[in-house]
N, C-alpha and C positions, 0 to 999 in steps of 0.2 A: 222432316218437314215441320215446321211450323202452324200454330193454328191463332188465330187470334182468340184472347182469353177475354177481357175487358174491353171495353170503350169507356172512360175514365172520364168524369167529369170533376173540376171544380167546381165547388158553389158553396154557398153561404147557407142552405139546408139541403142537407142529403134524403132526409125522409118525404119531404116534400116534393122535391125534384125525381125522388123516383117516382112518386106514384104519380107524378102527371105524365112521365113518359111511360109508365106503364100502362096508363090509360090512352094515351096515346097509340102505343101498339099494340093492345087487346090483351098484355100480362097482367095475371094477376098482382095485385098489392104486395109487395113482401114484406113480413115482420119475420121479425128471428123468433124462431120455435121456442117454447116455453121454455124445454131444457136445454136448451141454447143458452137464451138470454142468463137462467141462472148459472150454470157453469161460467156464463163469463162475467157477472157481478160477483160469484166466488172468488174468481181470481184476481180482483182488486178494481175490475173496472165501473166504472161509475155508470148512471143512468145515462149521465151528458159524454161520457166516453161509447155511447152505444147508439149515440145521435151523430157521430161524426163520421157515420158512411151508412150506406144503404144500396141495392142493387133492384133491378129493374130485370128479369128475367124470364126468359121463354118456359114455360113448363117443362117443354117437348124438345128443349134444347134444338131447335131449329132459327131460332133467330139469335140477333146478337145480347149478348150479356150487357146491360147499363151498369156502372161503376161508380157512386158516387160518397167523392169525399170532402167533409170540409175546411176549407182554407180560410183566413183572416183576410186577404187581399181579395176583392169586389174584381168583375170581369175589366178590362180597361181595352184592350182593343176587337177587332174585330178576329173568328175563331179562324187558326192557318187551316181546321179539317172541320170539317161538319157532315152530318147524317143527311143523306137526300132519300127522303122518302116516299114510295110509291103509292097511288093514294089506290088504285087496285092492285096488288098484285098480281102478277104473271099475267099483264095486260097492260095495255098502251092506254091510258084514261082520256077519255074529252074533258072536253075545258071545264065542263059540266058535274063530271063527276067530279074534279080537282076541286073546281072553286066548292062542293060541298064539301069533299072534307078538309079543306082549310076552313071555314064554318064549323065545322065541329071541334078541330082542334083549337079554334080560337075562344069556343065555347066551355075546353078545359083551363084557358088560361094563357093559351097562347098571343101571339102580335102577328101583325102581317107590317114586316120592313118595307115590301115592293113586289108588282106583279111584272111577272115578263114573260110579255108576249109578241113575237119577233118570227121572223124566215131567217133559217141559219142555210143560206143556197133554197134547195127544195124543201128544207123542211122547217116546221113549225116548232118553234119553243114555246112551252105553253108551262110556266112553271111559278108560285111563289116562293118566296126569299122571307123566313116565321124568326120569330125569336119565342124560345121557352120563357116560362117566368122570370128566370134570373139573367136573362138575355144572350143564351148561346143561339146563335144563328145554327137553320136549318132548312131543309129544301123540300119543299111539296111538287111531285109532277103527276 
């Protein structure tokens, strides 16, 4: 069986765009460990070679890995997959508690594209449609 390893982002800074989705999902900051970073300035890579990925990850390995590398090419259309994210987990939220933390995530840096809020038959959709800094679309419910 398969497990998913990454969630892979493009974007035009990777250090940056982790740490707001880490902050985003309550992960700590990541920097590469001291004897990290040297071993791999030993081996020929440069500062700016250590800026062109960064990851966003669960301590407890119970959420998913953020993956991010960067590319020369800017986002151009809209994302085919995007993160929808629970604004309580392992609960259904009201609108109340959504729309606060879409208010906090927009306080790290985020955008609010559109709110939607609709009857799907009996039931209520009650959800925002965010873009991160670099404008990857994502889902607040």
């Amino acid at each position: 069986m398969n497990k998913v390893g990454n969630i892979t982002f493009d974007c035009a800074d990777p250090r940056a765009l982790s740490h707001f989705w880490s902050d985003v999902l309550g992960y700590p900051r990541s920097e590469y460990p001291p004897e990290l970073r040297e071993s791999l300035l030993q081996s020929g890579l440069t500062e700016e070679d250590l800026l062109d990925r960064s990851v966003a990850e669960d301590p407890e390995g119970a959420g998913p890995r953020l993956y991010f590398h960067r590319v020369a090419e800017p986002k151009q259309a809209k994302n085919r997959v995007h993160l929808d994210l629970f604004a309580i987990p392992g609960k259904h939220a009201t609108p109340a508690e959504i729309d606060a933390e879409v208010d906090r995530i927009v306080a790290l840096g985020a955008s609010v594209i559109r709110k939607h809020d609709a009857l799907w038959g009996p039931y209520r959709e009650y959800h925002y449609v965010m873009a991160d800094p670099e404008g990857n679309e994502f889902c607040i419910q």
